[in-house]
C-alpha positions in Angstrom: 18.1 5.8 -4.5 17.7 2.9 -6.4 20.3 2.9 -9.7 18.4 3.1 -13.1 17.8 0.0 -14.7 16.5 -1.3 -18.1 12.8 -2.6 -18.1 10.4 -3.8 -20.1 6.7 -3.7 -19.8 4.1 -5.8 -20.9 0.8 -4.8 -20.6 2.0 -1.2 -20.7 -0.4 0.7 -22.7 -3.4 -0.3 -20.1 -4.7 1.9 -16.8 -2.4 0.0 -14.0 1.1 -0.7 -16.7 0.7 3.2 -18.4 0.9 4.3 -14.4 4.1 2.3 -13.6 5.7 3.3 -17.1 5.5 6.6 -16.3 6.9 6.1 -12.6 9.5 4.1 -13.7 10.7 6.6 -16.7 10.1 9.8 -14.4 12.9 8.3 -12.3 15.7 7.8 -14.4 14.7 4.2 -15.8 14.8 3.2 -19.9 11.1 1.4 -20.3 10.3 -0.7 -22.9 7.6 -1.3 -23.9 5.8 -4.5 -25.6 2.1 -3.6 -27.3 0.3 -5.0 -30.1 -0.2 -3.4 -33.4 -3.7 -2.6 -32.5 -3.0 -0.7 -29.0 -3.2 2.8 -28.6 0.5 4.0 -28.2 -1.1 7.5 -27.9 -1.5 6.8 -23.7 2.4 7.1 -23.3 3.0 10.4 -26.0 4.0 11.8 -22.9 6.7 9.2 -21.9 10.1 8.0 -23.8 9.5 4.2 -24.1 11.0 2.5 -26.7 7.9 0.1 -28.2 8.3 -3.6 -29.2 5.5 -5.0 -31.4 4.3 -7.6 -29.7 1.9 -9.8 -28.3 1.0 -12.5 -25.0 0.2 -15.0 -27.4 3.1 -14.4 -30.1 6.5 -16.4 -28.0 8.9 -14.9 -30.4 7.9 -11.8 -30.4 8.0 -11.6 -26.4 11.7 -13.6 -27.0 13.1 -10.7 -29.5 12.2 -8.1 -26.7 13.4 -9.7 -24.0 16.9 -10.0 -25.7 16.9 -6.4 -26.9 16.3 -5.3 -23.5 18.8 -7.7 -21.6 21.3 -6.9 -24.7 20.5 -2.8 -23.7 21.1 -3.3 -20.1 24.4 -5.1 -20.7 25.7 -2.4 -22.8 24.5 0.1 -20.2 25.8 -2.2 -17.6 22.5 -1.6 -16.0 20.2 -4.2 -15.0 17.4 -5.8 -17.0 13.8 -6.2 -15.9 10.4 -7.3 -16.8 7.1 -5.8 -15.1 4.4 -8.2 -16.3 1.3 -6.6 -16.1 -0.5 -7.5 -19.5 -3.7 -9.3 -18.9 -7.0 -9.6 -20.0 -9.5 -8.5 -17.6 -12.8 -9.9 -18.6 -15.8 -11.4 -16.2 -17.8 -12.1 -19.9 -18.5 -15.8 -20.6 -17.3 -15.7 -24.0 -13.7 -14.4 -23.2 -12.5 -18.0 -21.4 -10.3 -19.2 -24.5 -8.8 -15.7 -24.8 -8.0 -15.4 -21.2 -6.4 -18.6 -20.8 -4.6 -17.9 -23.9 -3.8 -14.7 -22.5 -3.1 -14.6 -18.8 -1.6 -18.1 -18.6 -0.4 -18.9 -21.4 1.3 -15.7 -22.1 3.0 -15.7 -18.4 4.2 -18.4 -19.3 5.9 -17.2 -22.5 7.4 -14.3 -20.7 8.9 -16.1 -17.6 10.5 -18.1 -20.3 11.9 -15.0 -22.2 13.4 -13.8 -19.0 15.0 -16.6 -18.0 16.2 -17.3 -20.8 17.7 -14.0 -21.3 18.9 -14.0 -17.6 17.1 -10.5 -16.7 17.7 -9.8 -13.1 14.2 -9.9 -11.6 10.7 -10.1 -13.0 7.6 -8.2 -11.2 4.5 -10.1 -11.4 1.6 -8.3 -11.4 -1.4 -10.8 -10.4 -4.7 -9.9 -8.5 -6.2 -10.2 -5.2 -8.9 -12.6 -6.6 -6.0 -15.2 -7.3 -5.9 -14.8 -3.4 -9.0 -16.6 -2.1 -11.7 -15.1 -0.5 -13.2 -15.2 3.6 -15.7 -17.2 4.8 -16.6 -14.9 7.9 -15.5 -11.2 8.8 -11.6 -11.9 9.1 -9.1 -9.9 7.4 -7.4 -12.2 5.0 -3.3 -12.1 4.0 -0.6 -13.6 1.6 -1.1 -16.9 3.7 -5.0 -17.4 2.3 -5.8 -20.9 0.8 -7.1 -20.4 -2.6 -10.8 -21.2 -2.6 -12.3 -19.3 -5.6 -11.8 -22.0 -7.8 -15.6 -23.4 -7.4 -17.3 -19.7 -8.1 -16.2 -20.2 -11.7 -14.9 -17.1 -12.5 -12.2 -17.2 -15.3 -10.6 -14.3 -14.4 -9.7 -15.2 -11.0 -9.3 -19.0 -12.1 -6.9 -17.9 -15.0 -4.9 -15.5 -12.7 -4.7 -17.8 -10.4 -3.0 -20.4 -12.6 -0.3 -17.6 -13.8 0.6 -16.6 -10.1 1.2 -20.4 -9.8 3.3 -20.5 -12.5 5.9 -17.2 -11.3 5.9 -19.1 -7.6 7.4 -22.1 -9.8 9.6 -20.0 -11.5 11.3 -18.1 -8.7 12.8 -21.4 -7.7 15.3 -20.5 -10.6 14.4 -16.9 -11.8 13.8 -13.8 -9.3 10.5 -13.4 -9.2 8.6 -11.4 -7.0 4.2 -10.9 -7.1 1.5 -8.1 -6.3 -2.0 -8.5 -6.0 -4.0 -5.4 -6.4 -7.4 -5.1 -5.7 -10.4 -3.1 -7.5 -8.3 0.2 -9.0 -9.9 3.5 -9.2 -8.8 6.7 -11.3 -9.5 8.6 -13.9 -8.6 6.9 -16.9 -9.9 7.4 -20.8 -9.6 3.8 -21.3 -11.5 0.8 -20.7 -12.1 0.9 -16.7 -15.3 -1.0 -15.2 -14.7 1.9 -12.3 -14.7 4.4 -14.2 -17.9 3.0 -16.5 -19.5 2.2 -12.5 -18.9 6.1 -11.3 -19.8 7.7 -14.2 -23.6 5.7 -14.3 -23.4 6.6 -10.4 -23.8 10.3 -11.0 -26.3 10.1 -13.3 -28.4 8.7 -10.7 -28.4 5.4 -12.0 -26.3 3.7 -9.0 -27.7 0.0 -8.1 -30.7 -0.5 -6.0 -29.7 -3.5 -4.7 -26.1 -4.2 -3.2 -24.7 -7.9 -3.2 -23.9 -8.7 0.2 -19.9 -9.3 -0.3 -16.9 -6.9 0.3 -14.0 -5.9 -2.0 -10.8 -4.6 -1.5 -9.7 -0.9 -2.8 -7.1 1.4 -3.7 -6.2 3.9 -6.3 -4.2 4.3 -9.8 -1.3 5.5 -8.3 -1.1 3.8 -5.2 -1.2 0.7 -7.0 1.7 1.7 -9.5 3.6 2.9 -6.1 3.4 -0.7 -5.0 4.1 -2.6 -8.0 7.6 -0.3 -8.1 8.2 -0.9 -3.9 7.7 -4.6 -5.0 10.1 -4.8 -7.9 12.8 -2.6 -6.1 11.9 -4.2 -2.5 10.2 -7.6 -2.4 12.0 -10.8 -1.4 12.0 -13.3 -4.3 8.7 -15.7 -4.4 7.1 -13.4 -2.2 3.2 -12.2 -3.1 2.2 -8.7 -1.6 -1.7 -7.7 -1.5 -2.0 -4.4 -2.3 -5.4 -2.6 -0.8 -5.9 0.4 1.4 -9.2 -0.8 2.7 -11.6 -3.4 2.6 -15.0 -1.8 1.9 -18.1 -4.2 1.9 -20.1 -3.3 -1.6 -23.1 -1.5 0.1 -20.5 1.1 1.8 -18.7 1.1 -1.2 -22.4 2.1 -3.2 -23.5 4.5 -0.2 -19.9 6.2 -0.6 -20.1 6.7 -4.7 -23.2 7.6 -3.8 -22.6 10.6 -1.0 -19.7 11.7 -3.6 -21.5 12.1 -6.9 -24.6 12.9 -5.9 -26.1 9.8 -6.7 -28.7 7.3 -6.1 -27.6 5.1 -2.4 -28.9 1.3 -2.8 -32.2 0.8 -1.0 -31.0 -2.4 0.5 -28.1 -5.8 0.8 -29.4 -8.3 -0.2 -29.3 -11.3 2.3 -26.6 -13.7 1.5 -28.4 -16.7 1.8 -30.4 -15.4 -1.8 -26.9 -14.4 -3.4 -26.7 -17.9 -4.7 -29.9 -18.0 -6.5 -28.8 -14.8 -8.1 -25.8 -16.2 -10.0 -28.0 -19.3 -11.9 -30.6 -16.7 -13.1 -27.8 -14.0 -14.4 -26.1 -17.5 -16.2 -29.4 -18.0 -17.7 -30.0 -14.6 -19.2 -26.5 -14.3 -20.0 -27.0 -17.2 -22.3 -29.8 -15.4 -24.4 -28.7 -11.5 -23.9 -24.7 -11.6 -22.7 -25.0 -9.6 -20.0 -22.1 -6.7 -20.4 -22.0 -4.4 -17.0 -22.8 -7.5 -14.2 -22.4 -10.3 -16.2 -22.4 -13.6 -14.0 -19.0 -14.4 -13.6 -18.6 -10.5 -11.8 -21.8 -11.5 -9.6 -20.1 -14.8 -8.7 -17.3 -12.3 -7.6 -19.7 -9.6 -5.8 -21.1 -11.9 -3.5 -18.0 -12.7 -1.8 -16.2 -11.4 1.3 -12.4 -10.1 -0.4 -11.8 -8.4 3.3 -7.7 -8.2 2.8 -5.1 -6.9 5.0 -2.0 -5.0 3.2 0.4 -5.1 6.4 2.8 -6.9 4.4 3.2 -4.6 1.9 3.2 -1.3 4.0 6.1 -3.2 6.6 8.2 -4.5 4.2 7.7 -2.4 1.7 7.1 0.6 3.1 3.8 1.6 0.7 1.7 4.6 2.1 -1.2 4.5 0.7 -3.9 7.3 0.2 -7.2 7.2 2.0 -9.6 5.6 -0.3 -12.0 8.7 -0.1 -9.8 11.2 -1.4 -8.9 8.3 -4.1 -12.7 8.3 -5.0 -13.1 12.5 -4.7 -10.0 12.6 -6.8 -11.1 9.9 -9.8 -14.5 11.5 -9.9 -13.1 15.0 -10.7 -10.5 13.7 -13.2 -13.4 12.0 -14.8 -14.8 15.4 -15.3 -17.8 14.4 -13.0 -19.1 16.8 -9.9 -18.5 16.0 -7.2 -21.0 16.6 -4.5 -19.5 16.5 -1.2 -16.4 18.3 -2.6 -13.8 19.4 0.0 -11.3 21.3 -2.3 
């Protein structure tokens, strides 16, 4: 078993960094956490952490606790980590400046911090839309070309740009990178998943699926990774972590046989995708669009088919079926489930 270490957390108040705190405490670890004034701290009351105010944007306030925690782990003679998982997950038009600001600008800050403070290794958590995405049904891996740049998305661009900048930086710090892909689990927080299932048992599913595919797993299997990573992965290596690939009308027909919900009547054909995208932009304009705004239909309409091998070989991550991942976040949502099987 791997010796306990000292780590801090950014990002560790939201659904995927609350899961690894509380792996990485429930095994013998001292987690620190950095959160801003305004986060609810009430996620970890469960949890010993010890809090740094903080924030991605604020570079001495990410320097002071990365020196308290590399100062802790030398008196512990432990070693020091950072899990970087804070980010702001937006597909809204107005949330560009913040994101940059955020997710690229703030990795930056905290690579700095830890090499400056000489922590052992730093776990960055990116995204599997900072991958790329297929052009045709193959599986993609950590070898894809990234090609989402001209869909416009600022999530995946911003992302993007942050992996970029922990590749750099394992050259002199150890680094090492997941990529998740679309999360579900039962979570109180903000969680487009969560807001997707709980319309979906109300019976307002879509009626129309977008003709792409996406990439799945759940809460814990994604925390389960990001910890195999950070104790396992080689140094500039990126892992994808998915069980499945699932295109978007499965995906809708399975939330749909599990909550009782309304199926989609159709796919759309890919060849009309594209004129989707320019009318959402529009109407986004006049009415921000909140649920599908189009940044997240840029997204939708594109095949994220991606093969974990790497992760589950070298890392040895065992994944749980994604149905029993979706059976299991409906109940802990407190919705029925229809299909139920205990």
């Amino acid at each position: 078993m791997k010796a306990p270490g000292v780590v801090l957390v950014t990002g560790g108040t939201g659904f995927l960094g609350g899961a690894i705190v509380r792996r990485l405490a429930a095994r013998g670890d001292e987690v620190h956490v950095l959160a801003r004034a305004s986060s609810d701290r009430s996620v970890l009351d469960d949890t010993a952490v010890t809090w740094h105010a903080g924030d991605l944007t604020d570079a001495p306030s990410i320097r002071a606790a990365t020196r308290a925690v590399a100062s802790r782990a030398a008196n512990l003679r432990r070693p020091a980590q950072v899990v970087h998982s804070g980010a702001l997950i937006s597909y809204r038009t107005a949330d560009r400046a913040a994101q940059v600001a955020a997710n690229v600008e703030g990795t930056r800050l905290v690579l700095a911090a830890a090499a400056e403070s000489r922590v052992a290794r730093v776990l960055h958590v990116s995204s599997v839309v900072a991958v790329g995405h297929g052009t045709g049904q193959e599986p993609l891996d950590e070898t894809m070309v990234w090609n989402n740049g001209p869909l416009g998305v600022d999530y995946a661009t911003t992302k993007r740009q942050a992996e970029e900048l922990a590749v750099e930086a394992a050259r002199d710090l150890d680094v090492v990178i997941t990529n998740p892909g679309a999360i579900f689990g039962a979570w109180t927080g903000k969680s487009n998943t969560a807001k997707f299932l709980r319309q979906a048992s109300t019976g307002k599913g879509p009626l129309v699926a977008p003709p792409g595919s996406i990439g799945v797993l759940g809460i814990d299997d994604a925390a389960d990774g990001c910890i195999l990573a950070l104790d396992r992965g080689r140094r500039g290596e990126r892992y994808l972590l998915v069980e499945r690939w699932i295109s978007t009308a499965d995906l809708f027909r399975l939330v749909a046989a599990v909550t009782g919900g309304r199926a989609p009547l159709f796919t759309l054909p890919r060849f009309l995708w594209p004129l989707v995208v320019p009318v959402a932009r529009v109407v986004d304009r006049i009415h921000p669009l909140d649920m599908t705004p189009p940044q997240a239909l840029a997204m939708l309409g594109v095949e994220l088919r991606f093969d974990a091998r790497k992760a589950r070989t070298e890392l040895g991550w065992q994944p749980l079926p994604f149905e029993e991942v979706l059976r299991r976040t409906v109940r802990g949502l407190g919705l029925p489930v229809a299909d139920d099987r205990g």
